[in-house]
Every structure is written in C-alpha cells, then in structure tokens.
N, C-alpha and C positions, 0 to 999 in steps of 0.2 A: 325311197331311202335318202333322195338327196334333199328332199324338203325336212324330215326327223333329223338331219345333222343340221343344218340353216336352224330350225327353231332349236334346237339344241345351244347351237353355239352361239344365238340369240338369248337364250336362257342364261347361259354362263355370264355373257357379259352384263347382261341386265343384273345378275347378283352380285357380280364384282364393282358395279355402280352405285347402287344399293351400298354395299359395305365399305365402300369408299365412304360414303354423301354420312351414313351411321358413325364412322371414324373421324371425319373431319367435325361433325356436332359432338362427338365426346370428348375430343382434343380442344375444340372453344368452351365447352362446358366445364371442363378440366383447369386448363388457362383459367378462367372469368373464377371458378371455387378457388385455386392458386393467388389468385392476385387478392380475391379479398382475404384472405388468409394470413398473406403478407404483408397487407396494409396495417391490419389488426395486432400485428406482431410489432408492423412500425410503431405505429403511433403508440402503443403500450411503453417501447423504450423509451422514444421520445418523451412520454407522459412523465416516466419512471423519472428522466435525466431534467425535464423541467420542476420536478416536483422538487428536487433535490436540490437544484441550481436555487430554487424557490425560497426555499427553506432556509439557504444561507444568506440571501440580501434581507430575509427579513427579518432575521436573526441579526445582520449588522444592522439596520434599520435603527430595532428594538433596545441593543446595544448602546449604542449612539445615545440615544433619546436619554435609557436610564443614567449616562453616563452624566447627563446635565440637570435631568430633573430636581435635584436636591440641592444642587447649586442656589437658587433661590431664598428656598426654606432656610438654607446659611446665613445669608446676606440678611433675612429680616431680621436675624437676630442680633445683630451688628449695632452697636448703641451709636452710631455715628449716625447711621440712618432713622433711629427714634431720633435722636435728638434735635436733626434738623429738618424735620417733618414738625416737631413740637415748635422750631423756630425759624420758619422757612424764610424766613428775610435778613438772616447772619451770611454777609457776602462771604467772611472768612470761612465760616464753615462750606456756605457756597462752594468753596474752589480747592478747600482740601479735599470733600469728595468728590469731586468729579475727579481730580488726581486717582482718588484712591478707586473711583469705579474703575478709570483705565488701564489702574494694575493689574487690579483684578479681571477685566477684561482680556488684555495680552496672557497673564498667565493659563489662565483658562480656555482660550483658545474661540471665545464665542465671539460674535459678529457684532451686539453692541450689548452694554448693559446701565441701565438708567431705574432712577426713583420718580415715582407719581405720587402727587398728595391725593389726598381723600376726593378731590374733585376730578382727578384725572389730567391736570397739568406736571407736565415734567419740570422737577425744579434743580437736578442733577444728572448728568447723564456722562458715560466713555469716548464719547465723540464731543465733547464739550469744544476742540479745541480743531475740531473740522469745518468746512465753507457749508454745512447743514446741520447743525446739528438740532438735538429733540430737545434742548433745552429750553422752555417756555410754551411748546407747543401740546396742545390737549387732545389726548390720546384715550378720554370717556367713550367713544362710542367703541372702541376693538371689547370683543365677546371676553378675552382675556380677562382684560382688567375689570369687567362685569363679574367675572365670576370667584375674580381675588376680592373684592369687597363686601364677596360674600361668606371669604372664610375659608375658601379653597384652595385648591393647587391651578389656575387657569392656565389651558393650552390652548394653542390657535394657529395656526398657518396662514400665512398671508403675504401679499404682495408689501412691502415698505413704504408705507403715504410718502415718505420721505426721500427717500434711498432708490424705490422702486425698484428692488431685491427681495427674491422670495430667501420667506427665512420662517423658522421656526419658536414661537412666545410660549416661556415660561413664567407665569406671573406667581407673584405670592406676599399675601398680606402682613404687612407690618404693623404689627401690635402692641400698645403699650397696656398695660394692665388687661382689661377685656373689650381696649375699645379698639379700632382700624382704623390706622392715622392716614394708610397707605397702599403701596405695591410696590415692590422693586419683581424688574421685568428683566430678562437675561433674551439676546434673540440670535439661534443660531443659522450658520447659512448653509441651505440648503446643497449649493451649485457643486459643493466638493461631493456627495451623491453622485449624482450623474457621472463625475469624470471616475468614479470608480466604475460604472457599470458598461465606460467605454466600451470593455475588451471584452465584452458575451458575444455570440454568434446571437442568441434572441433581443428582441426588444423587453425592456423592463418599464414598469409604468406605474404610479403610486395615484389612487386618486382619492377626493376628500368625499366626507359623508352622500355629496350632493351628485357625484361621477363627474366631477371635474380633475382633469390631468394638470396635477402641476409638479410632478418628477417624471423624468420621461427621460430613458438613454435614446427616444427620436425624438431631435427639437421641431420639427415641423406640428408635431402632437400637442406640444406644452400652450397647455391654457386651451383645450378643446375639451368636448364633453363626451360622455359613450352613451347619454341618453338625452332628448332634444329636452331642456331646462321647463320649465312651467313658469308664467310671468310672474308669479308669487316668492316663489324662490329666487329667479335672477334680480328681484326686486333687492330683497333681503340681502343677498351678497352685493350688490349694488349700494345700499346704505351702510354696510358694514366698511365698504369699500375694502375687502380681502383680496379683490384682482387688479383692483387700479381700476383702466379703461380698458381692459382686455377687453374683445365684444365676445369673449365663452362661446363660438361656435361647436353643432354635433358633426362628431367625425363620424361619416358613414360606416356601419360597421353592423352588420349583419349575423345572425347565428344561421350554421347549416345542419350542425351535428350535434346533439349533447352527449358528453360522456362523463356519467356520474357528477356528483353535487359540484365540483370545482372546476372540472374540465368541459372545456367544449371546442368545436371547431368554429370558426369565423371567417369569413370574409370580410376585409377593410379596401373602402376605397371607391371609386364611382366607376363602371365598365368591368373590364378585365381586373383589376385592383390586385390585392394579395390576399392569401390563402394562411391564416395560423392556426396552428393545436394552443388556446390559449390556457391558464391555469392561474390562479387566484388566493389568496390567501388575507385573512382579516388582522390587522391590530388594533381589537375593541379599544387600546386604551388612549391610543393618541385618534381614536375615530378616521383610521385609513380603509385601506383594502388596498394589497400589491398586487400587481397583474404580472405575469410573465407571459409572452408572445413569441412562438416557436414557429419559425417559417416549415411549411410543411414537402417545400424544394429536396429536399432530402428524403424521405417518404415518398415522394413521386420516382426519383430516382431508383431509391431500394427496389421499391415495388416493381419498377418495370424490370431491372437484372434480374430478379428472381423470377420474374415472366418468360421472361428471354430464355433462361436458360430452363425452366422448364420444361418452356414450349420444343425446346432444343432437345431435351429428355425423350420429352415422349412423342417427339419425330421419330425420334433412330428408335423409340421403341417399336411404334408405328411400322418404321421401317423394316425391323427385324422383325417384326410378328408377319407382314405384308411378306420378306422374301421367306420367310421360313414357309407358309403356307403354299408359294409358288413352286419351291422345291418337294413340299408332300405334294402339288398336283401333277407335277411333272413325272413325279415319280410312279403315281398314281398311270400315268398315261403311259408311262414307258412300259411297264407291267401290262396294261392292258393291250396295248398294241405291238409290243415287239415281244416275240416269242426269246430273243435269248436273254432277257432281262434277268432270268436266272442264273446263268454263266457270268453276266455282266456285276450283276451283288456280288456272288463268290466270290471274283477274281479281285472286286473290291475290299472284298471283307478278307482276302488274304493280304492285299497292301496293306491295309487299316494295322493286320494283325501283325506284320511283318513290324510297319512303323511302331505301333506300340512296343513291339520286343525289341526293337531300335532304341528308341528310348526310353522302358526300363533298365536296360543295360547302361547307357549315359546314366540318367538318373542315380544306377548306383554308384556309377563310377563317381559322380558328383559328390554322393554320401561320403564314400569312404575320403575323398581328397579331404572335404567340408572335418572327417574326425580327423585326420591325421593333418589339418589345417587348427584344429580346439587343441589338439594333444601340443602341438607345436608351441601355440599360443599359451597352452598352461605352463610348459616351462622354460617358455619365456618370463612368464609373470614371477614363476619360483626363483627366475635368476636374479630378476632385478628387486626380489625382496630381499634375495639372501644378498644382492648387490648395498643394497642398503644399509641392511643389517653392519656389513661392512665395513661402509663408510660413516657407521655409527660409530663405531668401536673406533675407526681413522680419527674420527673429530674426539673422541674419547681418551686419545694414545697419551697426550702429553699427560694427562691425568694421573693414568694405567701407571706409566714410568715412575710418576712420583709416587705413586701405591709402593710399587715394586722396591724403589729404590733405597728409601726408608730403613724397610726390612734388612736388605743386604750389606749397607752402612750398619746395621746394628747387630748383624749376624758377622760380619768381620769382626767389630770391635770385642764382640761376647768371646771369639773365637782369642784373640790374641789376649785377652785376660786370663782365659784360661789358660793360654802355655805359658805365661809368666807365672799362676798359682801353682800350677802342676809343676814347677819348676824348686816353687818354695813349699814344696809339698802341703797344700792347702786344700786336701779333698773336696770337702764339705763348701768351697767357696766356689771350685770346678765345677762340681754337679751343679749348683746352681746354673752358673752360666749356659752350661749345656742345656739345662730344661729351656731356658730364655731363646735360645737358639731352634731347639724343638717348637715352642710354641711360635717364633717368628716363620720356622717354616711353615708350618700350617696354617700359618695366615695369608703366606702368598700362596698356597694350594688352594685354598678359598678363591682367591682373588680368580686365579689360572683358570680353576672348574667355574665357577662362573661365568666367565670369560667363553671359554671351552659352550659350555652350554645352551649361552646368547648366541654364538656363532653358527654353530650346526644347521645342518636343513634339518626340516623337519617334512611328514607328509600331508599334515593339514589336520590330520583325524582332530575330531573334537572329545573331551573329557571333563568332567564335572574339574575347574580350577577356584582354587580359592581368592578373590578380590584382593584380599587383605595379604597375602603371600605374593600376588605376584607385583604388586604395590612396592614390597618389603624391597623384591629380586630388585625391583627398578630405582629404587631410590641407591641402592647399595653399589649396582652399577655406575651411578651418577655421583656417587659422594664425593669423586675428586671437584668437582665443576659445582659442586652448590656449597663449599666449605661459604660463603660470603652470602648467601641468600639462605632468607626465614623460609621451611617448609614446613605450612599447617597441614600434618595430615594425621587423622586421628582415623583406628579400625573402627567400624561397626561393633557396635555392641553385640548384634547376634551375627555369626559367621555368613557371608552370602560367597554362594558360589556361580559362577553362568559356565556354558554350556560353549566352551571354549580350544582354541590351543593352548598350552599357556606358553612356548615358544614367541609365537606370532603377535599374540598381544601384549607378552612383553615387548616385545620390539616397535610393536604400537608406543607404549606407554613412554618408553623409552623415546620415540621421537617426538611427542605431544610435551613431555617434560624437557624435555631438551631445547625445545624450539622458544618453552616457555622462560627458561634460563636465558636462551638470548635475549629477548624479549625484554630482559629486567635489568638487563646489564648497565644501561646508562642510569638505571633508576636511582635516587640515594637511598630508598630503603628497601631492596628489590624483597618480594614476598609472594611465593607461589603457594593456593591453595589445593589443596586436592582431599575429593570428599564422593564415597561410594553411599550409595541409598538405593533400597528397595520399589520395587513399581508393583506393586500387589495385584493393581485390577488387570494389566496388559502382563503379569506372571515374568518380569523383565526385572533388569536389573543396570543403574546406571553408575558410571563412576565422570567428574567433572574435575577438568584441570582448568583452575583457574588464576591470572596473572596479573598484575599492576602497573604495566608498560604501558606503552600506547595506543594498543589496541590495533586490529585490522580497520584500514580505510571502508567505510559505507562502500564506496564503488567496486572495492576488490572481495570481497565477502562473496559473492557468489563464485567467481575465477579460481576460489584460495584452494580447491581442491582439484585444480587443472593440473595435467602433467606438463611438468617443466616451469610452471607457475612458481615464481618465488616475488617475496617482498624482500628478500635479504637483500644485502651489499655484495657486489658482481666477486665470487670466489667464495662465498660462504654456501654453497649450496646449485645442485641442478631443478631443485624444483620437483623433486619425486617422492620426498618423502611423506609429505601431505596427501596425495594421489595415492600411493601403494597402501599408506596405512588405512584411507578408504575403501580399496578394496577389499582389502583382510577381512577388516570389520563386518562389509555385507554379504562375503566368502564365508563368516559364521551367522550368519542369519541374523546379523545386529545391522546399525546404523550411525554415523559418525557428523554429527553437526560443529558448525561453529560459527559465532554470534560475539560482539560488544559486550562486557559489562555495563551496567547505568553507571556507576562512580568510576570507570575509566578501568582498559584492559582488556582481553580477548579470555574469553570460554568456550574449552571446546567440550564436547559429550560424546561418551561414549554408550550406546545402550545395546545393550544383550541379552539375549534368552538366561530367563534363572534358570540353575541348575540345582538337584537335591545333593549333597554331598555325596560323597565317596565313602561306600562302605569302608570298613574297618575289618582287616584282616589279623 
C-alpha cells in the first residue's frame, strides 16, 4: 500500500512538472507571437508617420524648385540680355547689367544670377562686384549650360567651381530670331534645406541620379554615396567637376528587411552601427530621390512594454489558472479523505448564502440612495434652469419696465382727456380715449402673459412645437434689447416642427439671442442672424443663431459650454447659462454646438428630432 501512494505521489508530481515545462513553452511561445505582432503594428505606424513626414519635405522640395524654374525663361526675354550678347564688348552695357542682374538677384532671393555667351563664357553676372566673381570665367563644360544650347530648360546640381557651395542651376536659352545667342543661369542655394530639416526626429537625405548624398539633415553623410560608384561614373562626375574634390566615399549601409516597393529596414554603419525603417520617394523632374531614415529606438522600445506587460498578463493568468486548479485538487482531496467534507460545504454554502443576502440587501440599499441621489439631482437641475430662466428675465427687467411704462404714461394721459371731454360733454371723443386705453391694457397683458409663461416650471414632457412660433415668443421677449440691432430672421416656407418643450427651448433660444446681443454691442453695425432648416436624411431639424462680434477665442471653444465658464466681463454673468442650455437640448434628444464664423463672429446650432405637426382639433 505504501509503495501505490510513493508511485502515486510520484505520478502527481511528474504531471505537475510536465504542466509546468508545457506552460512556461506556451507562455515563450506566446511572448515571441506578442512581440512580433507588436513590431509589425510598430513599424506600420512608424512607416504610416514617415510616409507622411515624406511627403511634405518633398512637396516643399518640389515647391521650391517650381517657385524658380520660370525665373529664367523671363530673363531670356529680357532685350538687355539680346542686346548685349549681340554686342558683348559695350562696357556700358557691361555694367548696367550686371547692376540689373543684381537686382534681380536680391529681389528674387536666389544665390547668383549671370549671362553666358554661346561659347560658355560669363560676360555679366550678380556677384560682378564680389573678391570672385563668374565674370570672364567659362562655364561650357556644366551639363546645364549643355543642354540650354540646345533649346531647353537645363537643370544641374552642383558643388560651385567658384564659390564651392552646393546650389542648384536653372539655365535657359536666349534667342534672338531662331538662333541661341546664349544662357542666362539663376543658381539657388541649397544650405537653407537642411536648416529647415533641423527639427525631424529622422534623418532626411536627397541624393542625385548616381546615389550621391548632397542634402542631408546628417552632415557627417553629405558627399557620400549609398552604392560603391563604378570608375566610369566617378570619372564622369569628375570632369563635370559637380563635387569639387569631394573623394564621394560609400557609406556602409546594408538592407535587412524589405517592406514593400519604397520601404525597407537598413542597417548604417561598421559593427554595432544604427538600425532604420527607411522610405523613399522620386522627383523625376529635377532627377532626385528623397530618403527619409527612421531610427528604429522607439520600435525596440514599444515592442519590449508591450512584452512586459503581456508577459505580466499571462503570468497572473498562469497564476490564476495554476491556483484555481490547486484549490479543485484540494478540494478534490478534502472530499476524498475527510468524511465531514459534507458538513464542511454546507456550512460554507450557508456563509456564501448568508453573505450574498448580506449584500443584496446593501446593494439595494445602494439602489434606492443612487435614485433618491438622480431624483435630487434632477431637481436640482430644474432649479437652476428655472434659476436661469430668472436671471433672464433680471437682465431683461430694465427692458420690461420700459414696455410697461409706455403704456401706463399713455393710459394716464387717455384717462385725463377723458374727464376734461366728459366734462365738455364730448361723448364720441370719450369713447375714443377709453378704446385707446382698452387696447393699451391689452397690450401690457400681452406683455405680463408672456412673461408669466417664460417664467413657469415646466415638467419637461416633450410635444410637437412649432420653429417658427417659438422663434416669434423669443424675439418678442427680446424686443426691448434689440430696438438698435438688424435681426435677419426669415420663417421657413414649409412649417417645421421638432419634438420638443417649447418652455425649455425658449428659454434656450432666449439665452443663445441674448448672449448674441452682447456680443454685438461694441459693433457699429451689430446684426444677428437666425435661420431654421430641415435635415431630411438624419429626420432632424436645425435652427442657427448667428452673430458679427468677435467671435469665441480658438482656445475657449471647447470650455464655452463648462459650467461657470464665462467670457463676459466680471458681473455680467455666472457662467450657467451656456452649460444649462446644453443640457436642455440633450434632455430632448438634440444636440447644441458652437463654432467661429469664416467672415468673423460665433455660431451656435441647435439640432433636434423633426416632429409631425399637431393635429388640429
């Protein structure tokens, strides 16, 4: 019996070894699928962000180039330059243009600009009056000026026999009748390039037809090659003398990975060296190709956190699978070997059940606090609308009073013409006055009920309201405050209705014009628009208050609808009303933006559920 437990318990642990040795090969198996997983997600971003970074240096590049290329084709038409190509030994003319190249050099902004006769000596040039200048010196053998004699546009990059500055040659033939007297050549300088590509985290790098580097944001690079030259070629650039005496060394530089036609990964450098995601891109017309070089530091980074913490993941999974199965075997053992294991569950299984009814009771208790915590909070919210609302009508008051007062100056005076008529027995001139006095009072009952109606709570419920009425209510409320400001506001030709309060979104509307009114007040020609429209495909309906003030700041435009948020002047306002009227809106199942006009001013929108009209009874 004592040897069957021995191999027994030899058994057990030989399988709990086993399923160890099986758990830690799924967990590296796991890892090693994880990490390349993660690399492949890196380097995609990375690809995604150089491709783009790419895109725009060689966009300014491109930019650049066409910004001069025409420059040329100007100049030959320039009868200063016929003429003294026709007369190339008039000192006078000599030395007006070389003045007048150098105007047009400084204006233009390019590095030099000079005339060549038909042999390729310079007989005028922008640097005329420099300790070098190109004037007398023959400039036949540059590829350029080869290929303006032949009637072309010639481009050429090159190191400056002169100057020894890379710069960029725009040549172009000067023609008299059908023959080529010439070239005038414009050459611009590279080095302002570079100092914009300072600030990339990658390296940037531009090289010519041949894989010669000569723009580079790494000067160690400049004048190196990414493929070892052929002695035919470095011949060739050698007689053209396009580098000087640079000796064009290849910069070591390896491929380890391709990914797709313009991306690949590289290795630069001799030993340990650097690691980049590079990516490439061609401009057939000036005969480049731009490189961008993405250190791949970040990508090693990435990849290992998201290792880490995988590997972190599916330890504690590990773990939790690992004790969960120790407590099925324990429990297993406890059952097998101790007879009261069944007294022992029960008595468990009545704590468990005890606890449970422990806290479902909390739980509800939690409920019921959490509604009578919503119910609180909703009238709170109805206080500080109807709070609002309030403080509408406050900032409204001095208005109100001049409504009011109007009338009752006019209802006196109607009042004491009449006991002077009734006096000199003038019926017919009495009644008058009294109608005038009737229809004054019914115009401050107007005033009152409207008033009365803006003020009221309301409970929220929603009813088919009409756009164009409750538009009317709001402007009518506001007429004391806008007698000095133009309001465009025209109905809809066909009725729209949304799915509204019409309390609530007056009182919307009410603070969105009102806030637009301040808005306009410094203006000299203050003019609020407002304009309701149909949304057919999203079955919505929108209405836009729009204003000619200063508009909301770029930086507060997201904040403008924080509670307590205001742009006013300290005493104009708590900041709630922008806040509350947002709620309203998504309290009816709408939505409340606002945004800059383009010609100057703040828009805000209101959008809401369409509604069908309201039967007719």
């Amino acid at each position: 019996m004592m040897s069957v437990a021995i191999e027994s318990t030899a058994a057990r642990a030989a399988r709990r070894y086993l399923l160890m040795a099986v758990a830690a090969m799924a967990l590296i198996a796991g890892l090693w699928q994880i990490g390349i997983w993660s690399r492949e997600i890196a380097l995609q971003k990375l690809d995604d962000t150089s491709r783009q970074e790419l895109h725009r240096y060689v966009q300014h590049l491109q930019g650049q180039l066409e910004k001069y290329e025409i420059l040329p084709g100007i100049l030959a038409t320039n009868k200063r330059l016929v003429n003294l190509l026709q007369n190339p030994g008039d000192r006078e003319r000599i030395e007006a243009l070389n003045r007048y190249l150098e105007t047009v050099n400084e204006l233009a902004g390019t590095s030099d600009t000079y005339l060549m006769d038909v042999d390729g000596l310079t007989i005028a040039a922008s640097n005329w009056a420099s300790e070098r200048p190109f004037v007398g010196r023959n400039f036949s053998y540059r590829p350029y000026f080869q290929e303006a004699l032949k009637g072309n546009l010639g481009r050429y990059f090159a190191l400056g026999t002169t100057s020894n500055r890379r710069g960029y040659y725009f040549a172009y033939p000067v023609r008299w009748e059908s023959r080529i007297l010439g070239a005038v050549v414009i050459k611009i300088d590279m080095s302002a390039f570079e100092a914009s590509w300072s600030g990339s985290d990658s390296i940037l790098l531009v090289t010519d037809p041949d894989g010669v580097i000569f723009i580079t944001s790494e000067q160690s690079w400049r004048f190196r090659t990414l493929d070892p030259l052929a002695p035919e070629v470095l011949q060739r650039i050698r007689a053209s003398r396009r580098y000087g005496e640079e000796t064009l060394t290849h910069l070591p530089i390896s491929t380890l990975e391709v990914r797709g036609d313009r991306s690949r990964i590289v290795h630069v450098g001799e030993g340990v060296g650097e690691r980049y995601l590079v990516r490439k891109s061609e401009m057939p017309q000036a005969g480049w190709r731009v490189h961008i070089l993405a250190h791949l530091d970040a990508v090693g980074r990435e990849v290992l956190q998201v290792v880490m913490l995988s590997g972190l993941l599916l330890l504690a999974t590990l773990l939790l699978i690992y004790h969960w199965l120790h407590r099925l075997r324990s429990a297993r053992e406890r059952a097998r070997y101790e007879r009261q294991a069944k007294s022992l569950l029960e008595l468990r299984v009545r704590e468990q059940t005890k606890d449970i009814t422990e806290a479902n009771v909390r739980l509800m208790q939690e409920i019921e606090q959490h509604r009578q915590t919503h119910t609180q909070l909703q009238r709170t919210q109805n206080e500080l609308i109807q709070s609002a609302k309030l403080a509408v009508i406050g900032q409204m008051s001095t208005g109100i009073s001049h409504e009011l007062n109007q009338p009752l100056a006019a209802i006196r005076s109607y009042a004491d013409n009449a006991r002077a008529l009734f006096q000199h027995n003038r019926i017919e001139d009495v009644d008058w006055n009294l109608t005038q006095i009737s229809e004054l009072t019914e115009r401050m009952a107007q005033i009152s009920s409207q008033l009365k109606q803006f003020a009221r709570k309301t409970a929220g419920r929603k009813t088919p309201v009409s756009v164009a009425a409750v538009v009317a209510d709001t402007l009518r409320l506001l007429a004391s405050r806008i007698k000095k400001t133009r309001i465009d506001w025209q109905p809809p030709a066909e009725p729209l209705h949304v799915a509204a309060n019409m309390v609530q979104l007056e009182q919307v509307l009410v603070n969105l014009v009102g806030n637009a009114l301040q808005a306009v007040e410094q203006v000299a020609d203050p003019h609020i628009e407002i304009e309701a429209y149909s949304l057919p495909a999203e079955r919505r309906v929108a209405v836009e208050i729009r204003d000619n003030g200063e508009g909301i700041p770029e930086h507060l435009i997201e904040r403008i609808f924080d509670p307590f948020f205001t742009t006013k002047r300290e005493g104009q306002g708590l900041g709630l009303g922008l806040s509350i009227s947002l709620r309203i809106i998504e309290a009816m199942g709408g939505w409340l933006s606002a945004a800059n006009r383009p010609g100057g001013g703040a828009l805000f929108t209101i959008v809401l559920e369409a509604a069908s009209p309201p039967e007719e009874r």
